[in-house]
C-alpha positions as CSV (number, residue, x, y, z in Angstrom):
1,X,5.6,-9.6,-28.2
2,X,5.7,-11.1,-24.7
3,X,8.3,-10.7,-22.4
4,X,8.7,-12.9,-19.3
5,X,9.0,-9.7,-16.6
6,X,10.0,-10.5,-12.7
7,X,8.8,-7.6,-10.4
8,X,10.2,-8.1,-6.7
9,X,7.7,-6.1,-4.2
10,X,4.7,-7.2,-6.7
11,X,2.5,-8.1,-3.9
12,X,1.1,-4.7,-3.0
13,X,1.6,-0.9,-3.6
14,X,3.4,0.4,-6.7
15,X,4.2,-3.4,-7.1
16,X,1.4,-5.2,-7.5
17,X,-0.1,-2.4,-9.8
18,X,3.0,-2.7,-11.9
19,X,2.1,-6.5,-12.3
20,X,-1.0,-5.8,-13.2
21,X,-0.3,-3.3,-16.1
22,X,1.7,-6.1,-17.8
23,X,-0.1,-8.9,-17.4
24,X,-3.2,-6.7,-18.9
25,X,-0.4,-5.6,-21.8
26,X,0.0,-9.9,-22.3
27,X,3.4,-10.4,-20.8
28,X,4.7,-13.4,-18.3
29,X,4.7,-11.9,-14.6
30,X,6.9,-13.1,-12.2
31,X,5.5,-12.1,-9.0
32,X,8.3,-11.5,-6.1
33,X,7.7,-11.0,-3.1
34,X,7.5,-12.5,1.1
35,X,3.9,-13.6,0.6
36,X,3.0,-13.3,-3.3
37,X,0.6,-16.1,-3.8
38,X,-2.7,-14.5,-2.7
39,X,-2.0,-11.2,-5.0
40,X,-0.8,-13.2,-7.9
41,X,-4.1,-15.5,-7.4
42,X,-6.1,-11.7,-7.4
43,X,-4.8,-10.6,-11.0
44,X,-5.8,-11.7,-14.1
45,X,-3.4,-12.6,-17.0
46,X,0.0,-14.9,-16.5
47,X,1.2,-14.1,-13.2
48,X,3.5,-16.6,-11.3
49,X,3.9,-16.1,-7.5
50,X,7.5,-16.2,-6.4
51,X,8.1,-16.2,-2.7
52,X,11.2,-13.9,-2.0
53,X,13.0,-12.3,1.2
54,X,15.3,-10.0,0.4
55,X,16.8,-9.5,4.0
56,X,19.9,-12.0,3.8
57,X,22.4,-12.3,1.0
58,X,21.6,-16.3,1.5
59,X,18.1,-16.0,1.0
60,X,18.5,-13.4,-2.3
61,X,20.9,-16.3,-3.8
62,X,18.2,-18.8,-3.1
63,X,16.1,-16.3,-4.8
64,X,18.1,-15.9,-7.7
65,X,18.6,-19.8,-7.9
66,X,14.3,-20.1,-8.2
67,X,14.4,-17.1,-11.2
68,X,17.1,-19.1,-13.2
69,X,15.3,-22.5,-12.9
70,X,11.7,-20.8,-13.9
71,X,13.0,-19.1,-16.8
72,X,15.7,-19.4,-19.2
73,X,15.4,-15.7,-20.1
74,X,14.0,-12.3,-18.4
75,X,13.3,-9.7,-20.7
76,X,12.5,-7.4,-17.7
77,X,13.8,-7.7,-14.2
78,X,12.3,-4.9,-11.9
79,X,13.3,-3.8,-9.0
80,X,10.6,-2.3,-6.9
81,X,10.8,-3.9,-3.5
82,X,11.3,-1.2,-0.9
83,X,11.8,-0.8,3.1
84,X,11.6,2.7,4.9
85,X,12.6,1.6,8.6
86,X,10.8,3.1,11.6
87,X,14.0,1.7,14.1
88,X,17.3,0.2,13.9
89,X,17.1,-3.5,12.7
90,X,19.9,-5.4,12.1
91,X,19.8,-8.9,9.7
92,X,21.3,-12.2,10.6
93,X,24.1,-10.8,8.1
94,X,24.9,-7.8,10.5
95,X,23.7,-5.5,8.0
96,X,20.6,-2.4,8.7
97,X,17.3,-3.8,7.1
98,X,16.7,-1.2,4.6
99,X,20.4,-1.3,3.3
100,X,19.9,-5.1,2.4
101,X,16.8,-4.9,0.9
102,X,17.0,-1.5,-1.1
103,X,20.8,-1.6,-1.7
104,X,22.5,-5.0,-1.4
105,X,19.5,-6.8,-2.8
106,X,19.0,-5.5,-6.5
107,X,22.8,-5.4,-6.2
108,X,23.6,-9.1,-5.5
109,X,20.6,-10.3,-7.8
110,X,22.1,-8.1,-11.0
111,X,25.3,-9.9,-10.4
112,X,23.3,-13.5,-10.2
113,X,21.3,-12.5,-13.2
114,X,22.9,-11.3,-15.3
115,X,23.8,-14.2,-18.2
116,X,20.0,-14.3,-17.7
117,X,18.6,-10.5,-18.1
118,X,18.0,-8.5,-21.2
119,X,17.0,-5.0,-19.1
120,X,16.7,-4.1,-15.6
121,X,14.2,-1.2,-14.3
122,X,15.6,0.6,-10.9
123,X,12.8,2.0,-8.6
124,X,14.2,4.8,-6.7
125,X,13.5,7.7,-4.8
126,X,14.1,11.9,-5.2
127,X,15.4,11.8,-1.8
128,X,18.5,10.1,-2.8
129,X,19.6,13.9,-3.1
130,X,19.2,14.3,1.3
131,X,21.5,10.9,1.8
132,X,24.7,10.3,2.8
133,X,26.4,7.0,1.7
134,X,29.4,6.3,3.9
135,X,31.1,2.8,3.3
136,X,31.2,1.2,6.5
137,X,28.6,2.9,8.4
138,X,25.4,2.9,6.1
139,X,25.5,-0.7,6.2
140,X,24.9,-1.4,9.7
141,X,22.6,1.9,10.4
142,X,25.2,4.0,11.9
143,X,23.7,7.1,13.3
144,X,20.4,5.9,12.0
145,X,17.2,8.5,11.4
146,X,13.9,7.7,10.5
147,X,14.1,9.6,7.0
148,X,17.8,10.1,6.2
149,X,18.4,6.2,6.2
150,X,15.7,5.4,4.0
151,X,17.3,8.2,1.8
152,X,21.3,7.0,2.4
153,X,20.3,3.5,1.1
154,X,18.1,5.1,-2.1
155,X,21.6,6.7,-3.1
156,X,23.7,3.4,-2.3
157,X,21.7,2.0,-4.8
158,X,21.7,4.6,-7.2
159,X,25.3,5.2,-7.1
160,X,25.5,1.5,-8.5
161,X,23.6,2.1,-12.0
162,X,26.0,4.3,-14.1
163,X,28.3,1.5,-13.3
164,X,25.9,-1.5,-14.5
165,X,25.5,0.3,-17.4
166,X,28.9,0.7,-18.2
167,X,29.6,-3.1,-16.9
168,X,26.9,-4.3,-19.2
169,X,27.3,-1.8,-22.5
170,X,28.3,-4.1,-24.8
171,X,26.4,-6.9,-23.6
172,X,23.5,-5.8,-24.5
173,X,21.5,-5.3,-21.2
174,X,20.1,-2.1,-20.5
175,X,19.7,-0.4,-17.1
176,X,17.3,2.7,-15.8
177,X,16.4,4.3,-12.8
178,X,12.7,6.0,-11.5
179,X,11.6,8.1,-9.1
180,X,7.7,6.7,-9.7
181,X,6.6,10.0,-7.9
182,X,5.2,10.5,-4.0
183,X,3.2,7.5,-3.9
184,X,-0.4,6.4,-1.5
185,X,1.3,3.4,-0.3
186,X,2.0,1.6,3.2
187,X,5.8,2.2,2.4
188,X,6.8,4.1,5.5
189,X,4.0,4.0,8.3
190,X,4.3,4.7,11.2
191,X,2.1,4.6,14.7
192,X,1.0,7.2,16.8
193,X,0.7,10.9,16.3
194,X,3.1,10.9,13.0
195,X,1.7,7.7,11.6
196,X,-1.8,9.6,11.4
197,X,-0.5,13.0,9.8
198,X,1.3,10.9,7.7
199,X,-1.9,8.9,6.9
200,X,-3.7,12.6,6.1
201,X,-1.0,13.8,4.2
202,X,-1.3,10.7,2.0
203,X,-4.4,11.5,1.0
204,X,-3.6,13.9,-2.0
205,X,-1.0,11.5,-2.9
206,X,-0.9,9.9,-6.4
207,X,-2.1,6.1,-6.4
208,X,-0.3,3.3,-6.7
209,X,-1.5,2.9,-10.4
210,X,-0.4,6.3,-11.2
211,X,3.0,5.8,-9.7
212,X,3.3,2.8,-11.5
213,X,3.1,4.1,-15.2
214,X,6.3,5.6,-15.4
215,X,7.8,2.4,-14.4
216,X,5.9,0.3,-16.9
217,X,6.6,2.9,-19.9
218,X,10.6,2.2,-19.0
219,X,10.3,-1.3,-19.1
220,X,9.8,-0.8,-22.6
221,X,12.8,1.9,-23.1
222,X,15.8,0.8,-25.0
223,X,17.9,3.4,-23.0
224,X,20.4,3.2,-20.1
225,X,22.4,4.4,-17.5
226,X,20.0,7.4,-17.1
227,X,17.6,8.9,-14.3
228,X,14.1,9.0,-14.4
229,X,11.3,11.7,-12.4
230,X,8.4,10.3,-13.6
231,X,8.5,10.3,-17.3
232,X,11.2,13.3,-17.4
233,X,15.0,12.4,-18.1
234,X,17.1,14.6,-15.8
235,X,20.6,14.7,-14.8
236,X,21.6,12.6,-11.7
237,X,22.3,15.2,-8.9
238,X,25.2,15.4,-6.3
239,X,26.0,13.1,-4.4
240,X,25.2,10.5,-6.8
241,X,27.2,12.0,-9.3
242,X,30.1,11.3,-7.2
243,X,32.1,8.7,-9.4
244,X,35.0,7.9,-6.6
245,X,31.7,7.6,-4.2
246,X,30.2,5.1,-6.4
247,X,33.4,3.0,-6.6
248,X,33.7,2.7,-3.2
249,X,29.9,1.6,-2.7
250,X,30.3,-0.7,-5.7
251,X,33.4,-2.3,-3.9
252,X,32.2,-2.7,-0.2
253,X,28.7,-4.3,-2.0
254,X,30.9,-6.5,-3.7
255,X,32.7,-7.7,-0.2
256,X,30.1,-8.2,1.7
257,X,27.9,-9.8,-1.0
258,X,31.2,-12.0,-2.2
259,X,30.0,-11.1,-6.2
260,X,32.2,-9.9,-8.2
């Protein structure tokens, strides 16, 4: 049967191979993403470009606002749009870059969604096991690093999907999370001397169609609440297991997105 699907980050990477998997399979793509129209124009099938910055809380409402008007229902919503930060950058909201888009984001547009969405697929990251998430200081980058950030805001957004799955049980809408695997993406390049090891290293990396299969397979999963390495189920492990943690993130997302 087809499904209307919305993947945000479709435009390249893991993304835009995800896209393509379903609209081979026969299902409506939605397309998210800053620039989507020239990589919705490149696949073949029912793919709809959606432009979408996930930066600013304004800009993920407006964002939310486009989904509901294209679409009465989405069987699928995806989450796959990802930022690893070389530096420090700060939104117009105040907040670090990478917590918006890989936290707040997917946070803000399950909340806007959510009369609207059937299941909802979480791309995350193994090394949500190396981060720290501190209310109050994750947000704005405190004490930023070039890998532990990227990691702190992977288990913000973890944290978050026991609780969707419990908020949403007996509506009906099912929530997962995947780590698609070490992927041979741009997602965390950098110049100079580490950008070029970085580049080698990639090179026995799995592709972005490899790393996308895993995702795919779950859109189809009745499950929820669980964790995902590739195709294995396994147990969340500390600190997301941290359930007064999880609160705590759940809450300070809620403030500074105003959902509730």
């Amino acid at each position: 049967m087809t499904s209307t699907v919305v993947v945000t980050g479709g435009n390249r990477g893991i993304g835009y191979a995800i896209c393509e998997q379903l609209a081979a399979a026969g299902h409506r793509v939605l397309l998210a993403a800053r620039s989507p129209h020239q990589a919705a124009e490149s696949l073949q099938g029912d793919v709809e470009p959606v432009t979408a910055d996930l930066s600013t809380i304004a800009s993920v409402r407006r964002l939310a606002g486009e989904l509901r008007d294209r679409t009465g229902r989405i069987d699928v919503l995806i989450h796959n749009a990802g930022l690893w930060p070389s530096r420090r950058t700060l939104t117009e909201d105040g907040l670090e870059e990478s917590f918006a888009v890989n936290h707040l984001a997917p946070f803000l547009l399950n909340h806007l969604l959510e009369d609207h969405l059937s299941r909802v697929v979480q791309v995350t990251a193994g090394l949500y096991v190396k981060g720290r998430a501190e209310p109050g200081r994750t947000s704005v980058g405190a004490g930023f690093h070039q890998i532990r950030t990227y990691a702190d805001t992977k288990l913000c957004n973890l944290l978050t999907v026991p609780l969707f799955a419990e908020r949403w049980r007996e509506r009906g809408i099912t929530v997962d999370a995947v780590h698609p695997g070490v992927i041979r993406t741009g997602l965390g390049d950098r110049r100079g001397p580490v950008g070029w090891l970085l580049k080698l290293a990639k090179r026995g990396w799995a592709t972005p169609e490899q790393g996308a299969e895993p995702v795919v397979r779950l859109a189809a999963d009745p499950g929820t609440g669980r964790y995902f390495n590739l195709t294995e189920e396994i147990p969340l492990q500390p600190p997301a297991t941290d359930r007064e943690l999880a609160q705590r993130i759940w809450e300070e997302a809620e403030a500074l997105t105003s959902a509730g």
